[in-house]
N, C-alpha and C positions, 0 to 999 in steps of 0.2 A: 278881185282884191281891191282893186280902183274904187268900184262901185260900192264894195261895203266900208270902204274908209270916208269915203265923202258921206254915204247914209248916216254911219256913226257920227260926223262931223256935225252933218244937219240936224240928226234927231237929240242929241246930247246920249244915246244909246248905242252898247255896243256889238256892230255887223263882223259877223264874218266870213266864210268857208267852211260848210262843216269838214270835222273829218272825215275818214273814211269808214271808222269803226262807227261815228253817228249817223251820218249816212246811212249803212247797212241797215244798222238797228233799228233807224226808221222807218225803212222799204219792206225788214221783214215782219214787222210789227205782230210780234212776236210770235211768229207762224211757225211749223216744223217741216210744211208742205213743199217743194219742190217751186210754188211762187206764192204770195200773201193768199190769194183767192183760191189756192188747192193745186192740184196734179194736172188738171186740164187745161194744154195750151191754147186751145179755141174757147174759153172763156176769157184766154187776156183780152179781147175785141172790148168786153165791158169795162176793163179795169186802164187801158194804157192804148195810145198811137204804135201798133206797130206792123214790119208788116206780111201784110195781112193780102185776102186777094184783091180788097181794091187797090192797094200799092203796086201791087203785078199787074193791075189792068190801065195803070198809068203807064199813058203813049209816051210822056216826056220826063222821063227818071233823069235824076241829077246827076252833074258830069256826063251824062248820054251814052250811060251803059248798063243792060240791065245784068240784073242779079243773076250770078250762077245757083242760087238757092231757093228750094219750095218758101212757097208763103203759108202761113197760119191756117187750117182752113175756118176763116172767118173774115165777117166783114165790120170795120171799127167806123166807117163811115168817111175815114178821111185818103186820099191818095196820095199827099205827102203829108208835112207840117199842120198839127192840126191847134186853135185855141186852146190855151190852159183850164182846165177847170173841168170838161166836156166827159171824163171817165168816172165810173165809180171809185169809192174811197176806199183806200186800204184800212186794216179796224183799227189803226191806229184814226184814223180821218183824215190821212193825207192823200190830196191828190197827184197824180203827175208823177208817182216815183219813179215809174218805169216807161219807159217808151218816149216816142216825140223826140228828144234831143240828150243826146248823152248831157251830165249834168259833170263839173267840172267842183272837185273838191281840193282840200289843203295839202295831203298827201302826196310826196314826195315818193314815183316808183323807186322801189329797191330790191331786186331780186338777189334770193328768195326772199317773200316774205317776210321781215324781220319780228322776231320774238319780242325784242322790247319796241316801243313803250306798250305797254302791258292795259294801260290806265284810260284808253281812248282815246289819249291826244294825236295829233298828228303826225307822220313820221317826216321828218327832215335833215337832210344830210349837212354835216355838219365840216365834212373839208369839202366844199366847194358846191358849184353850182348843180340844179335839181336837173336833170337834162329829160324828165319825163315828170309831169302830174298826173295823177290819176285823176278817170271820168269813171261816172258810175251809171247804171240805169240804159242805157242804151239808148239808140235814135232810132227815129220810126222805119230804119230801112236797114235795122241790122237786123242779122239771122237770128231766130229764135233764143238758142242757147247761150245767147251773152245779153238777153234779157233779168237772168236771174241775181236777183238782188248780193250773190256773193261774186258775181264776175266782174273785175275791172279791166278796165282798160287803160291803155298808158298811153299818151299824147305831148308833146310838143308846147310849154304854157303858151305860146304864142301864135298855135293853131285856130285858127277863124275861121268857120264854116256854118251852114245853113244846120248842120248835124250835134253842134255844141251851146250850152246856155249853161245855166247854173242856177241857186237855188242858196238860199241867203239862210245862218241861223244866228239865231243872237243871244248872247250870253247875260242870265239873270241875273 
């Protein structure tokens, strides 16, 4: 939020968070499949960082414990964190939706899922403080199933780790 206010500041244009309804709508760019690229989890290797078996054949896993869960069977080429850009495009032509680092959106967890706002905007709690944000897209060392573009996750806004980044939208 820091970064997209200073960007707006500098550019005279305005940054921000998407939500989590644009978000989504971006990742599934307009798919009906199970992920953008279809049904087949050993095709995400072309599409997203995640992982996968060379992440399993990484001797030195973060925090220094490995996974109680199978990896993909595929190889994405990277063992942890890998450079942005390096996947094939979703048909929308974005890259990076899924995998590499859970992305951190505007959205305020609220369980359950609330019914309004209805209209895309963000959900924000309005007596008091947000005590969970949602991330979306997943990091390259989560399990397969919270890969898909409608899973979130809820996080802490003041969690910092090698596992979170985000991903800027700006309003026309």
């Amino acid at each position: 939020v820091a970064y997209a206010a200073w960007l707006s500041g500098k550019t005279g244009k305005k940054y921000r968070l998407p939500t989590e309804a644009e978000w989504e709508y971006a990742a599934r760019a307009n798919t009906k499949t199970k992920w953008p690229w279809g049904d087949d989890d050993a095709q995400g290797c072309q599409y997203e960082n995640l992982f996968d078996i060379d992440g399993k054949a990484n001797p030195n896993p973060p925090d220094g414990k490995k996974l109680n869960y199978d990896p993909v069977n595929c190889k994405d080429g990277y063992a942890m964190l890998s450079p942005v850009g390096m996947f094939k495009a979703n048909p929308f032509g974005l890259k990076d939706m899924l995998g590499n680092a859970w992305e951190w959106v505007q959205d305020c967890v609220v369980n359950p899922y609330p019914a309004e706002p209805n209209d895309g905007s963000a959900v924000e709690k309005m007596d008091g403080e947000c005590e969970k944000r949602a991330v979306r897209g997943a990091s390259w060392y989560t399990r397969m199933d919270r890969h898909r573009p409608s899973f979130r996750g809820a996080d802490a806004e003041n969690t910092a780790s090698h596992q979170f980044g985000f991903r800027l939208a700006r309003t026309l």
